[in-house]
C-alpha positions as a Markdown table, in Angstrom:
| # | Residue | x | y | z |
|---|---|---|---|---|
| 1 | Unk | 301.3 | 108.8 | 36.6 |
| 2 | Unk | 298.1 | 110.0 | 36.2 |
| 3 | Unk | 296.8 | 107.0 | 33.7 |
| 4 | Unk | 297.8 | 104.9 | 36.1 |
| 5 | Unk | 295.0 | 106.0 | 38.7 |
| 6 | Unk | 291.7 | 105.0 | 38.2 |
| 7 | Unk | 289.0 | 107.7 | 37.3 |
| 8 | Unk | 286.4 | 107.9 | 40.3 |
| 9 | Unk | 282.4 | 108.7 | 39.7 |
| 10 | Unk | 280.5 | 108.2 | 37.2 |
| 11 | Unk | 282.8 | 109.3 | 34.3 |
| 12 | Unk | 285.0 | 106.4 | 36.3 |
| 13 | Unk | 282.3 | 104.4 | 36.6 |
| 14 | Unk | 281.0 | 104.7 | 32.8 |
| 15 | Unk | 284.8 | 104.2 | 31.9 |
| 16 | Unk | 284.8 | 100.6 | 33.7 |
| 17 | Unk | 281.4 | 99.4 | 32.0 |
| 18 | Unk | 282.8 | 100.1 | 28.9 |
| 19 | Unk | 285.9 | 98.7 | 29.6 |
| 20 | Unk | 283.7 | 95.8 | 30.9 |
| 21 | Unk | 281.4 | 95.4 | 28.0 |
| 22 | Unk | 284.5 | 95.9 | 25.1 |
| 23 | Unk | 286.3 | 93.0 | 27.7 |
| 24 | Unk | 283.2 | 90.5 | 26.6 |
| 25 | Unk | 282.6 | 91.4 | 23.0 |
| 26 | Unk | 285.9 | 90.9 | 21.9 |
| 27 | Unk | 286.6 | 87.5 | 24.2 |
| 28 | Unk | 283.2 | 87.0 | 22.0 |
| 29 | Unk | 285.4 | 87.6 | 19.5 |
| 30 | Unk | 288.3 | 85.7 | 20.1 |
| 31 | Unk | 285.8 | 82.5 | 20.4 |
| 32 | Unk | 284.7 | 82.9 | 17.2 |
| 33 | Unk | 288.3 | 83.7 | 15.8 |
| 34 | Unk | 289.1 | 80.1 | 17.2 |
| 35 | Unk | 286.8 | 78.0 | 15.7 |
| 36 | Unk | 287.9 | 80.2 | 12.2 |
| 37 | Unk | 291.6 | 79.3 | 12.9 |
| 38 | Unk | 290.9 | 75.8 | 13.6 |
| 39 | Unk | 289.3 | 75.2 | 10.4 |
| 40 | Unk | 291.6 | 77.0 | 8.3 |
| 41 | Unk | 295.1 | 76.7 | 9.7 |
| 42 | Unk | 297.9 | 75.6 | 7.1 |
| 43 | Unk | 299.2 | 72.6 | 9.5 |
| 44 | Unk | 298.0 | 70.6 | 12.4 |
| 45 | Unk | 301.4 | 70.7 | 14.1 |
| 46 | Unk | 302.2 | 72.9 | 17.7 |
| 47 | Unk | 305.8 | 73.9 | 16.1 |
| 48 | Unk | 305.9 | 75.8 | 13.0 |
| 49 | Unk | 308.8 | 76.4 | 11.0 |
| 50 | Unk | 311.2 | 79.8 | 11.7 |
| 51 | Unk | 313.4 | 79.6 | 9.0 |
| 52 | Unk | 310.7 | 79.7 | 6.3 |
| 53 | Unk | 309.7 | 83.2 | 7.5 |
| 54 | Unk | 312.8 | 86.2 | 6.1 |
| 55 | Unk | 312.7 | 88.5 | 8.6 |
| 56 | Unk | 314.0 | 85.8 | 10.7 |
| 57 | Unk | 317.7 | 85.3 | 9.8 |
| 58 | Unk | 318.5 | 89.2 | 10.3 |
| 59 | Unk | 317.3 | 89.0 | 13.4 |
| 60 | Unk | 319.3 | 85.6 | 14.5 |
| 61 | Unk | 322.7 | 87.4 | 13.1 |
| 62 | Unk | 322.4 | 90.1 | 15.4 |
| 63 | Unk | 322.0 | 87.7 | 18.3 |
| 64 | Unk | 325.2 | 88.9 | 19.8 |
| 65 | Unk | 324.9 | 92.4 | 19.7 |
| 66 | Unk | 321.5 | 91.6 | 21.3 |
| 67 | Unk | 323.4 | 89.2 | 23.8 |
| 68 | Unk | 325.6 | 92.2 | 24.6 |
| 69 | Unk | 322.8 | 94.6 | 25.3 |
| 70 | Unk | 321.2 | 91.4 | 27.6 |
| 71 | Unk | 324.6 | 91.1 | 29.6 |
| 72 | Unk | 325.1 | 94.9 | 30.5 |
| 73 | Unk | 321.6 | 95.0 | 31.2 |
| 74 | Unk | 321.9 | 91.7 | 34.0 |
| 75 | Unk | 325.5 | 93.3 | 35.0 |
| 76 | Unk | 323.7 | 96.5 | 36.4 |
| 77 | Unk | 321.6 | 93.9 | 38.3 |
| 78 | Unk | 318.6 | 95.8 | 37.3 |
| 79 | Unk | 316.7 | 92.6 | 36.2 |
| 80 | Unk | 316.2 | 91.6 | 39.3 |
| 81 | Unk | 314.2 | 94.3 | 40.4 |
| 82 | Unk | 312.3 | 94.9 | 37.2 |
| 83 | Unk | 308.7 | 93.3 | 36.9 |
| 84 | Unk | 307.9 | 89.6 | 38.1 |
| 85 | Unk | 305.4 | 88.6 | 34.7 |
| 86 | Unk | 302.4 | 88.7 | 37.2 |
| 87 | Unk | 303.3 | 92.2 | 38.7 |
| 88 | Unk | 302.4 | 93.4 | 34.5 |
| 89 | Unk | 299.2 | 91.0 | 34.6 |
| 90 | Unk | 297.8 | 91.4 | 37.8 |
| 91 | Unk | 295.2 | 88.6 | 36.9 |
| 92 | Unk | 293.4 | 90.4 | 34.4 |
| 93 | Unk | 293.0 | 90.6 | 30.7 |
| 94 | Unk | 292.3 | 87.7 | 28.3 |
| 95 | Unk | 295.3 | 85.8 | 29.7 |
| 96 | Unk | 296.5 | 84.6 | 33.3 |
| 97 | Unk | 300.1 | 83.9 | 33.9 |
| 98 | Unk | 301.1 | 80.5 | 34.3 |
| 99 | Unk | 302.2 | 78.7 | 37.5 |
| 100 | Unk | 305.8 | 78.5 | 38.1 |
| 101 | Unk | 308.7 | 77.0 | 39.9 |
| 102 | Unk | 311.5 | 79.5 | 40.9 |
| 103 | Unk | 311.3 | 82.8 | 39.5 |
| 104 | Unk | 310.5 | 83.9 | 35.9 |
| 105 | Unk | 310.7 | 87.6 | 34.3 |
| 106 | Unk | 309.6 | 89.7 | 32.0 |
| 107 | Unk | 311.4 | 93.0 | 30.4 |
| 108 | Unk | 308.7 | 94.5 | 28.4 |
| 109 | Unk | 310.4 | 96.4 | 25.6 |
| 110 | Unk | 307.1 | 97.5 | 23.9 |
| 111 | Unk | 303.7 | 96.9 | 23.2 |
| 112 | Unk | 301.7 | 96.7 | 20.5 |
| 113 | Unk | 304.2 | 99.2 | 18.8 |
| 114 | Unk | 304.2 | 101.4 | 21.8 |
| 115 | Unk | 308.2 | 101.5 | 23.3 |
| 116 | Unk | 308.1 | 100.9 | 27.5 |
| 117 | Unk | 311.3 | 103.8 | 27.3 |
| 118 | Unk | 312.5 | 103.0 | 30.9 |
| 119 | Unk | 313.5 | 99.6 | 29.1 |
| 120 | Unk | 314.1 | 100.2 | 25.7 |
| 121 | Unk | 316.3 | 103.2 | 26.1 |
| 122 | Unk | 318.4 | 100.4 | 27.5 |
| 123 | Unk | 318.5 | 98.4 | 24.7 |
| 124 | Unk | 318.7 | 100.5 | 21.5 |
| 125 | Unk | 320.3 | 97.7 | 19.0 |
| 126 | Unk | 317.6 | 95.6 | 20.3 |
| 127 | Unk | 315.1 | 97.7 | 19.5 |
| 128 | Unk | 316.2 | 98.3 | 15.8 |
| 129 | Unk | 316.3 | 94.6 | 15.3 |
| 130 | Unk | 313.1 | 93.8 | 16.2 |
| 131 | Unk | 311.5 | 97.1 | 14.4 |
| 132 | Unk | 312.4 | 95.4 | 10.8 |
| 133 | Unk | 309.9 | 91.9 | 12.0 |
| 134 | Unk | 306.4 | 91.9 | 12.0 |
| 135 | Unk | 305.4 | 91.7 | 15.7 |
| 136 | Unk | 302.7 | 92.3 | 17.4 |
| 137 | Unk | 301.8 | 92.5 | 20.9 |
| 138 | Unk | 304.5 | 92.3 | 23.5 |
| 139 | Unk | 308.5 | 92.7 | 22.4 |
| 140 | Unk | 310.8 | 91.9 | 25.2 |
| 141 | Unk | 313.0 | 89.1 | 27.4 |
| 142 | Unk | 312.0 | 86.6 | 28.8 |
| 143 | Unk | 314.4 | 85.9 | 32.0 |
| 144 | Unk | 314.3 | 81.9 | 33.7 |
| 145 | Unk | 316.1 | 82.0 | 36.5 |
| 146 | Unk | 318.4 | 79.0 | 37.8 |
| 147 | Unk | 316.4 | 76.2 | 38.9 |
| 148 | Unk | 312.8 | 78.1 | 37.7 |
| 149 | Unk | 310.7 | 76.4 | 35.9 |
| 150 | Unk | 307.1 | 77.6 | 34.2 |
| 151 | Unk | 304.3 | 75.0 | 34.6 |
| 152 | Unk | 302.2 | 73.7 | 32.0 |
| 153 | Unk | 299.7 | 76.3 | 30.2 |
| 154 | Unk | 298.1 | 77.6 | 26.9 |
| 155 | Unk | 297.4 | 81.1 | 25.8 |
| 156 | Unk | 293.8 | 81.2 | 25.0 |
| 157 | Unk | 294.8 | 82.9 | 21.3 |
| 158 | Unk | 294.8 | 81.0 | 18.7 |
| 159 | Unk | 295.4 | 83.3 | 16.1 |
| 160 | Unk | 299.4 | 84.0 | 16.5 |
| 161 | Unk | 302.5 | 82.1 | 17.2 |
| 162 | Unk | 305.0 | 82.5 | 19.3 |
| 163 | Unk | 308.5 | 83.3 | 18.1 |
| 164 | Unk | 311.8 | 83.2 | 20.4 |
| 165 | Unk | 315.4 | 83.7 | 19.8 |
| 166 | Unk | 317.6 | 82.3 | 22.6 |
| 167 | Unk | 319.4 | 84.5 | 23.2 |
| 168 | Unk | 321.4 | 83.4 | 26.7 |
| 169 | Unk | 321.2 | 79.5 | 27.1 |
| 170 | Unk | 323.8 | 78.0 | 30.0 |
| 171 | Unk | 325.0 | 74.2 | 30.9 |
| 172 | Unk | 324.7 | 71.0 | 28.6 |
| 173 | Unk | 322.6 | 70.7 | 26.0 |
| 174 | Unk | 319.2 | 70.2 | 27.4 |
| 175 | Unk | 319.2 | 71.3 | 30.6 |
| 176 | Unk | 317.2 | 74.8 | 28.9 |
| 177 | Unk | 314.5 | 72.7 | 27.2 |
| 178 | Unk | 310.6 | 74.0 | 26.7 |
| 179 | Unk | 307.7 | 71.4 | 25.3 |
| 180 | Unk | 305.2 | 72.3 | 23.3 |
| 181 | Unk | 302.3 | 69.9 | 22.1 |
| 182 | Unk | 303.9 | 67.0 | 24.4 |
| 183 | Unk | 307.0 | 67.7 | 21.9 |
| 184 | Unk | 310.1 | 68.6 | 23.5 |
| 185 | Unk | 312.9 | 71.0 | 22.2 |
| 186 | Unk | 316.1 | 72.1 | 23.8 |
| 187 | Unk | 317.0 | 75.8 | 23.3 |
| 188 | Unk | 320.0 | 76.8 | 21.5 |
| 189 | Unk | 321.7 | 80.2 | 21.3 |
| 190 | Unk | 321.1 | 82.1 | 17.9 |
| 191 | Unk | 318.2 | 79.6 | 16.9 |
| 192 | Unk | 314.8 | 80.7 | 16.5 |
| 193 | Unk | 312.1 | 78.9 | 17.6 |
| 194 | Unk | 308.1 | 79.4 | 16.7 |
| 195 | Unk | 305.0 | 77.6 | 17.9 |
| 196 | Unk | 302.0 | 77.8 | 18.4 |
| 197 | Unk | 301.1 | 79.5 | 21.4 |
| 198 | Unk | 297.6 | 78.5 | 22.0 |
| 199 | Unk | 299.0 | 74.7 | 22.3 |
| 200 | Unk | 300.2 | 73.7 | 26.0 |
| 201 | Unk | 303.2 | 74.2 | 26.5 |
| 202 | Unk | 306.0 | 74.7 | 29.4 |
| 203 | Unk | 309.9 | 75.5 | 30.0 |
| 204 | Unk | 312.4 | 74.8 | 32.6 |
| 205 | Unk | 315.8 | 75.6 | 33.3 |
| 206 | Unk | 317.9 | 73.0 | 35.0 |
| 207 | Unk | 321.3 | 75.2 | 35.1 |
| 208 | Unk | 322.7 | 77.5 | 38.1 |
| 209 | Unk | 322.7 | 80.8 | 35.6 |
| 210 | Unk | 319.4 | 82.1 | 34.2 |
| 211 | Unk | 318.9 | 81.7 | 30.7 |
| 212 | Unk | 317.0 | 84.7 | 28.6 |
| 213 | Unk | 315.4 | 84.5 | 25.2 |
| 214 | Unk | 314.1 | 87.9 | 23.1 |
| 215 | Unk | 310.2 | 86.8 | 22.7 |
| 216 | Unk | 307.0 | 88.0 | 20.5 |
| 217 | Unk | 304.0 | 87.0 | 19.0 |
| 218 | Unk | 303.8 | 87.5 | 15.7 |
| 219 | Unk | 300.3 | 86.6 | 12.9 |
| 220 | Unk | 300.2 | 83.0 | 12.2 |
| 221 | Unk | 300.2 | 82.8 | 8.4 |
| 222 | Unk | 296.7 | 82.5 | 6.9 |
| 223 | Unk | 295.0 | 82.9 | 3.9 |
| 224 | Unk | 291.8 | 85.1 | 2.3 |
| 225 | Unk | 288.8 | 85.9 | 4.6 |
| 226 | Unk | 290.2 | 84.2 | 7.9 |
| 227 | Unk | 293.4 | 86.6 | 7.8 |
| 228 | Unk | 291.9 | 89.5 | 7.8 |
| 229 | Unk | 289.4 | 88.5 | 10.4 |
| 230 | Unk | 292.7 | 87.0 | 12.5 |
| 231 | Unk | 294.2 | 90.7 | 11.6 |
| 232 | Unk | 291.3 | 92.4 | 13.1 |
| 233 | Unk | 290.9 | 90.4 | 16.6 |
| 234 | Unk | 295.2 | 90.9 | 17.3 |
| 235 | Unk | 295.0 | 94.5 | 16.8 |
| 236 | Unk | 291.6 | 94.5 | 19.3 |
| 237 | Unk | 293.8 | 93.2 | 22.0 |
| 238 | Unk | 295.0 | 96.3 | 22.4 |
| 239 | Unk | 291.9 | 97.7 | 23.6 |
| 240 | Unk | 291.9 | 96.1 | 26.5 |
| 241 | Unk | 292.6 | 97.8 | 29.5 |
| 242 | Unk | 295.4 | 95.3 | 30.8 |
| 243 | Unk | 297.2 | 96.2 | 27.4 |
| 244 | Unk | 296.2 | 99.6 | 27.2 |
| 245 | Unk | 298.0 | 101.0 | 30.1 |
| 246 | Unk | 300.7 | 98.3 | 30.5 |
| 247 | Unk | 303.2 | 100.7 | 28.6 |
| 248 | Unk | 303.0 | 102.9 | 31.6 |
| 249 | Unk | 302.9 | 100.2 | 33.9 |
| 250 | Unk | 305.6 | 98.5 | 32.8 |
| 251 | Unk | 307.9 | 101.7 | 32.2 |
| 252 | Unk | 307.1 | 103.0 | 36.1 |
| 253 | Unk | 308.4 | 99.5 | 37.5 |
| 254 | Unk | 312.1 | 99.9 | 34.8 |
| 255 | Unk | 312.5 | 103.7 | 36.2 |
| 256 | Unk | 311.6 | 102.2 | 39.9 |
| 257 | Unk | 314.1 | 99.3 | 39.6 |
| 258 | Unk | 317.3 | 100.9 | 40.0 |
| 259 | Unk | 316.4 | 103.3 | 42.9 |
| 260 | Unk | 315.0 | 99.9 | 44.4 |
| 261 | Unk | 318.1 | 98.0 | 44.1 |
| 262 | Unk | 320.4 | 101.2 | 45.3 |
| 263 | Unk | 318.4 | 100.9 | 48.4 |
| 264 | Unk | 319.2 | 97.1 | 49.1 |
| 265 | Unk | 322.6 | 97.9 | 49.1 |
């Protein structure tokens, strides 16, 4: 609990302007990582092909033991009490959480290779799936409840894509539908979808049961100098201090969640 308490005088206050001035060198960074990206991405589209990538059928055949893992998990009617996505953010880091309709969770399974265990414990075939892809950043599910729906927004990196597998999708085809770059897609269960997650993009869930997809970022395919550049800025994000400690964070709020819930009862 401890690294979740700020440090107070000056080693505190040295800790924050370092925090500070790493914060602005590598959005510095990220800037110029854009302008690389732009230039040297392999296609000008916002969706990008899943199927072209192997690690990506493995993953879509185990989509039922994952769905089985998903269920329990919603039967115990933890979700509910585990972390709203702005309760992880708290409106700081290089990203801000996007406006939304209704109510959208996040289960944070890991970060940046780091398991959250008050989560992942709970989801062990899950978690072996997912360690045979390449991910980076965040691992978990993404929960839309009935009626929710997340407004319009970009991610200000460029330098990944965004890879989901649909994991629970209810009603008519359609009525679970996200847009990306003015293109719209209806989910399915078991098929993967990638984008690019720097392009706008928005979901909704017209249905009366919440529909989950299994979501992470993984390096958008690019070639010579610009890759390893691309390599270097992704693995920086984890420097910052919203990513840093959001392990911790986000493994208080799973262990928290259960005791909550038994006192609503």
């Amino acid at each position: 609990m401890e690294a979740l308490t700020p440090a107070r005088g000056p080693a505190g206050r040295g800790r924050r302007a370092v925090d500070l001035v790493g914060g602005v060198l590598l959005l510095a960074a990220l800037d110029a990582n854009d302008a690389l990206v732009r230039r040297a991405r392999p296609t000008g589209s916002a969706w990008w092909d899943a199927s072209a990538h192997g690690w990506v059928a493995p993953l879509e055949a185990q989509v039922g033991t994952i769905r089985g893992e998903v269920e329990r998990f919603l039967a115990q009617r933890a979700a509910p009490a585990t972390t709203l996505v702005n309760g992880l953010d708290g409106g700081r880091g290089p990203s801000s959480v996007p406006p939304s309709d209704g109510t959208w969770r996040v289960v944070v399974l890991s970060s940046f290779g780091r398991p959250v265990p008050g989560n992942a414990e709970r989801f062990p075939a899950t978690m072996a799936a997912v360690a045979r892809t390449p991910a980076i950043a965040n691992v978990g599910f993404s929960i839309l409840d009935p009626g929710s729906r997340i407004e319009e927004h970009r991610d200000p990196n460029r330098g990944a894509l965004r890879y989901q597998l649909p994991v629970i999708v209810p009603g008519p085809p359609g009525a679970c539908r996200i847009s990306v770059g003015g293109e719209e897609r209806a989910w399915e269960e078991g098929r993967s979808v990638l984008f690019d997650l720097a392009e706008p993009h928005w979901a909704r869930n017209d249905t009366d049961q919440p529909r989950v997809v299994l979501v992470m970022e993984v390096l958008m395919p690019l070639r010579g100098p610009v890759a390893l550049v691309n390599r270097a800025v992704q693995r920086a994000y984890r420097r910052l201090p919203t990513y840093r400690a959001l392990p911790e964070r986000a493994d208080r709020l799973a262990r928290e969640a259960p005791a909550r819930h038994e006192g609503e009862r």
